[in-house]
N, C-alpha and C positions, 0 to 999 in steps of 0.2 A: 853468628849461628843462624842456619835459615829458621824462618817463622815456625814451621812446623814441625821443627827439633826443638825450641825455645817451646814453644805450649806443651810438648808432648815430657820435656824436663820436667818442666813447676807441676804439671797431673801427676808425673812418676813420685815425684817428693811427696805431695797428698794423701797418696796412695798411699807410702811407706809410713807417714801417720797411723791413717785409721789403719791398716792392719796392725799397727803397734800397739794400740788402744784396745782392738778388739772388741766395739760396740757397735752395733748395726748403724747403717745411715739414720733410720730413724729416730735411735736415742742420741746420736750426737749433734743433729740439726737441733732438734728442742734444747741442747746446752748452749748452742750458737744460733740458735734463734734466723734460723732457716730451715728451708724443707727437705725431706729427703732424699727429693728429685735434685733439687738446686748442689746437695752437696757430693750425689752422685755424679754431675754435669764436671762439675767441679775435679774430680776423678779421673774422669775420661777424657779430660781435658776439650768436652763439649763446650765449655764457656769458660772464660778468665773472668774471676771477681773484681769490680768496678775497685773496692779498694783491698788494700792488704789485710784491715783491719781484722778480716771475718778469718784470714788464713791464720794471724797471728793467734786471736786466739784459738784455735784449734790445735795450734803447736803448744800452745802454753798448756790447752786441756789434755794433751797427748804426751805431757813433758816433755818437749822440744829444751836443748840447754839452749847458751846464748847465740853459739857459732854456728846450729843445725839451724835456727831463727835466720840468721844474717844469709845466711845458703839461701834461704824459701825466698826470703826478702828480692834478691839478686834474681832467681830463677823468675818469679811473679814478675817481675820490673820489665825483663826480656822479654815474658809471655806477653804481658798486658802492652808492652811496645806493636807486637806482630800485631796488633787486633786493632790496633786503629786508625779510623779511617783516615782516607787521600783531604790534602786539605782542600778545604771546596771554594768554587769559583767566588770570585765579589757579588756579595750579596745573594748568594743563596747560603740556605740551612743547610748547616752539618748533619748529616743522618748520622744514629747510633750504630755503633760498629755491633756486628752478630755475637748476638749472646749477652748483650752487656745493653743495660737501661740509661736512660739518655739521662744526663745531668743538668740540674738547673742549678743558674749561676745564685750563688745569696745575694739578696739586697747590702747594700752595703751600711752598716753600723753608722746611727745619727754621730757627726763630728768627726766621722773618717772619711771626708770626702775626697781626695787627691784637690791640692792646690790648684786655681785653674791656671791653664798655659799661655804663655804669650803667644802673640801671634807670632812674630818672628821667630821662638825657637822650632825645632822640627816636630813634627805628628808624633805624640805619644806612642802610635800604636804601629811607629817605624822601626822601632829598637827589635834587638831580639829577645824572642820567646824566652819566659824566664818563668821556671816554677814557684808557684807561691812561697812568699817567704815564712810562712808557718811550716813549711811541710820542712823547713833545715831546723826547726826550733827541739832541740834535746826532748826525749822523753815523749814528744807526740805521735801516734801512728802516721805514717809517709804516705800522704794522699798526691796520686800522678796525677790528680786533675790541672791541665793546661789549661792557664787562663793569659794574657794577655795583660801587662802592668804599662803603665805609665812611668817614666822616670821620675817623677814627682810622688807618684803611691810608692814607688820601690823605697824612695828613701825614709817616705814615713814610715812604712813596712818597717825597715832598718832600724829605724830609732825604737820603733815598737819593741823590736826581739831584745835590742840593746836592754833597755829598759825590764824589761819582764825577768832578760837572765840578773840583772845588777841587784833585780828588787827580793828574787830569790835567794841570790846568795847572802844578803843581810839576813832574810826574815828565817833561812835553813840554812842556817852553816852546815856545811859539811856533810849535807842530805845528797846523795845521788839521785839523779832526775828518773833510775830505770834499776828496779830491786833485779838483779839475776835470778834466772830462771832457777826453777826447782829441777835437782838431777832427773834424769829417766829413770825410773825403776828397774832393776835388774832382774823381776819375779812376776809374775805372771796368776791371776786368781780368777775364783768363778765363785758365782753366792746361787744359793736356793735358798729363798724366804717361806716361803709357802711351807713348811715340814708341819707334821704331827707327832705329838708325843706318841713312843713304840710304833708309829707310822697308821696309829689309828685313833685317839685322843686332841680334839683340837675344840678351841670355841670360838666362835666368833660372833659380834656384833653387827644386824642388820636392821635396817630403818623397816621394811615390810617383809611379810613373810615370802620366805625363801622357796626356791624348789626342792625335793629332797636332796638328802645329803651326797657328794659324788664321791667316787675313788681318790683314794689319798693322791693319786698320780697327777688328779683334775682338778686337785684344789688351786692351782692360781687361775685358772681360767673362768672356775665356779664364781670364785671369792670377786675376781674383777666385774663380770658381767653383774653381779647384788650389790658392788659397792659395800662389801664387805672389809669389817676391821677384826684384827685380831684383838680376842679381848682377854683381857690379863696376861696372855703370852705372846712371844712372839718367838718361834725357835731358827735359829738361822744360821745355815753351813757354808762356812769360806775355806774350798781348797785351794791351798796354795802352793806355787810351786815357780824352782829359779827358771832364768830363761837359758841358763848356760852348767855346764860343769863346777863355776864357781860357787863355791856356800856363798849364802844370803843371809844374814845372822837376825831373827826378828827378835826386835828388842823388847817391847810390849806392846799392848790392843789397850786402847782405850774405848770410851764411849763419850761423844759429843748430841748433847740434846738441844736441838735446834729451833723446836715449839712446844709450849708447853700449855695448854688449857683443860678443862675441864673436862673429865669423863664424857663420853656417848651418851646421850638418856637414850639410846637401844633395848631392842630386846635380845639375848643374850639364845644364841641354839648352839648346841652340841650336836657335835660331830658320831657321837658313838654315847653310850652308857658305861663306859670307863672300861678300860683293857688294860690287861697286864705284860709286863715284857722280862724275857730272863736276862736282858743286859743295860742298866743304866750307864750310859757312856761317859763317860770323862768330860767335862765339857765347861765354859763359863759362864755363871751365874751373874746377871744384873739388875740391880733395884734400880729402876725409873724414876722410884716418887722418891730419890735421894736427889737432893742437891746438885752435885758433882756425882755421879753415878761411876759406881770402879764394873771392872771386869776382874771378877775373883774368882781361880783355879777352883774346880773340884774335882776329887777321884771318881771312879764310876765304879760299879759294880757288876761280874759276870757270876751267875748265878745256875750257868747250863749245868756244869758238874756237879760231883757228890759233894764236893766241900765248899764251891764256890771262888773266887778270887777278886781282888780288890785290882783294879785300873789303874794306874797312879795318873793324879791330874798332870796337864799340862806347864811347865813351868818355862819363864824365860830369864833369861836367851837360850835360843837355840836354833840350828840351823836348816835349811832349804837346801836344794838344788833342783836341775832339771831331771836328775834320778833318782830323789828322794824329796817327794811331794810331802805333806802333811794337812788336816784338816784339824779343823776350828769349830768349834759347836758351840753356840752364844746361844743362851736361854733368860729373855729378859722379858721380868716382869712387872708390870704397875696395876694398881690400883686405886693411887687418888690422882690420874694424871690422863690425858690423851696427849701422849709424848710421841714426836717427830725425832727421830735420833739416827745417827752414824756411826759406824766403827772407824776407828782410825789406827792404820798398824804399822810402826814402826820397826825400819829397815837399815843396817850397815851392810856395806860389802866392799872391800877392795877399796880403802880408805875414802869412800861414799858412803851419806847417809841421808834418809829423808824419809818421809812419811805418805803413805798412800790413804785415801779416806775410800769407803768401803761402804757403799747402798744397795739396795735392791738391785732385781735385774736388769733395772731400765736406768739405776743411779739414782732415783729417787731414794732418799731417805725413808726406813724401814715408821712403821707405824704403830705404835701399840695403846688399847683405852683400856682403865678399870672395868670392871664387870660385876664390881661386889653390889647387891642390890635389885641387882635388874632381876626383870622377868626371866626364865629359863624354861626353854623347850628343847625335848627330844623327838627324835625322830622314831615313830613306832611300824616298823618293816612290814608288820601285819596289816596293819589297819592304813597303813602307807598315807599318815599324815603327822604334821608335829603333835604332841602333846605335849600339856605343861607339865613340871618336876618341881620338887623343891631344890633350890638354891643349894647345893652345897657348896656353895663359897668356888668354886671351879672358876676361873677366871680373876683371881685378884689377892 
């Protein structure tokens, strides 16, 4: 394959990732811990990654299964082949090939020396080129870096891996060295965290006083800029929806709480002086300051007409597709807790099933602190400054 069909394959594969993820360059660099530039590069097939390692995981964060992995794996191998450099005269330094940071060799481990060599047998460094022997060892990420062995290191090499696989299969029977990958999802979702109750009811918890209050449209860019927390509430809408004609059958949403400490000592502003709405929506209810925290169905209520009507809650299972979407409305509350938490919503399709976890916009896990206590201020439109209130418990 010439060079610049090999690079321009392993970017095409990448590519076909993050559009399958659908998170910007810059929240999926901070999950793989590089930058947004770097994984852009990465894309365009401006540079090939020194090692596989940072692409694997991006397939596993992107649910790559184990065969679309081995594909990337082969494509990378090809690209990273085109990119490096011509081997360089005796005794000058190999420059770094474009795009790619030059690697230092490790010192070698005290008691792993290579045996020395006779004089009579031939130059260590006569044999041919041989990849390290960690990089064939089961279960480790495949690092291409060429180095250069001794027949005397190779065999220690040897006896090393011998030894490591012999010592594993006593100490883990029947442990496989590489769990399979988690399926690809078949469905497709978006979160808004930032909401307000009736789209004008919200409190939140800030360490100094704020600017006034914004439109319910501005509250995540508000809230971010104050280092604002949601206090007692936190309301959050996931629509979901398949990526094909196939039903998706959700089986249930849970809630996973991730940190748990003590309330904010904030002070506690409101968003409004409390608003009314003619439709309480259907939606699930979650205690925070519980243990194991459920997601429990409740009906909602439509109040526009003469008589009214009851919403029936949501119940599962039930099905998805790409032409019949559905939303989610998670309303969870704490009060003796500053709780870090995730949704996690469970998926079958097409004799598949697995589980997708569900964070904010950026995949950060959602935040919510008590509020029972604290100071309370509103916002007075006239006099266009906060004033204090009494507490009435709003928040917890």
């Amino acid at each position: 394959m010439p060079k610049d069909a090999a690079v321009e394959e392993f970017a095409r594969l990448v590519r076909a990732l993050k559009a399958r993820d659908g998170r910007s360059y810059e929240a999926l660099g901070r999950r793989l811990s590089v930058s947004a530039s770097t994984l852009h590069r990465y894309c365009s097939g401006a540079t090939v990654p020194e090692e596989f390692a940072v692409v694997d995981r991006l397939a596993l964060l992107c649910g790559a299964d184990e065969e679309e992995r081995r594909a990337l794996e082969a494509a990378w191998t090809r690209a990273a082949d085109t990119r490096r450099p011509p081997t360089p005269e005796p005794g000058a330094e190999p420059a770094p090939a474009p795009g790619r940071e030059p690697v230092q060799e490790p010192a070698p481990e005290p008691g792993q020396e290579p045996a020395p060599v006779p004089a009579s047998a031939p130059e260590a460094t006569s044999g041919p080129e041989l990849d390290p022997v960690h990089a064939r060892v089961p279960g480790l990420p495949p690092e291409r870096r060429r180095r250069r062995w001794g027949w005397p290191g190779v065999v220690v090499g040897a006896l090393a891996v011998v030894a490591t696989v012999t010592l594993g299969a006593v100490l883990l029977p029947g442990k496989a060295p590489r769990q399979p990958a988690a399926p690809p999802a078949p469905l497709t979702w978006t979160v808004a965290s930032d909401l307000w109750e009736n789209g004008c009811g919200h409190t939140y918890l800030v360490r100094r006083t704020p600017p006034p209050p914004p439109e319910a449209a501005d509250a995540r860019s508000w809230a971010a800029a104050q280092g604002a927390v949601d206090g007692g509430k936190t309301l959050v809408r996931v629509s979901v929806q398949g990526k094909s004609a196939a039903a998706v059958v959700l089986q249930a949403l849970h809630v996973r709480v991730v940190e748990r400490g003590a309330p904010l000592p904030w002070t506690a502003y409101r968003m409004d002086d409390g608003c009314g709405g003619a439709v309480t929506p259907r939606r699930f209810e979650v205690d925070l300051d519980r243990p194991r925290p459920v997601a429990r169905s409740l009906d909602g209520y439509d109040a526009s007409g003469q008589e009214g009507r009851t919403l029936p809650a949501v119940s599962f299972p039930y099905a998805v597709s790409a032409a019949e979407p559905e939303e989610l409305l998670v309303s969870a509350g704490a009060a003796g807790c500053d709780c870090r938490w995730y949704l996690e919503l469970e998926w079958s399709s097409e004799g598949r099933r697995g589980t997708v976890r569900i964070g904010d916009e950026d995949g950060a896990p959602f935040r919510t602190s008590g509020a029972k206590g604290r100071p309370v201020y509103g916002y007075d439109s006239v006099g266009r400054a906060w004033i204090t209130g009494e507490n009435s418990g709003q928040g917890g």
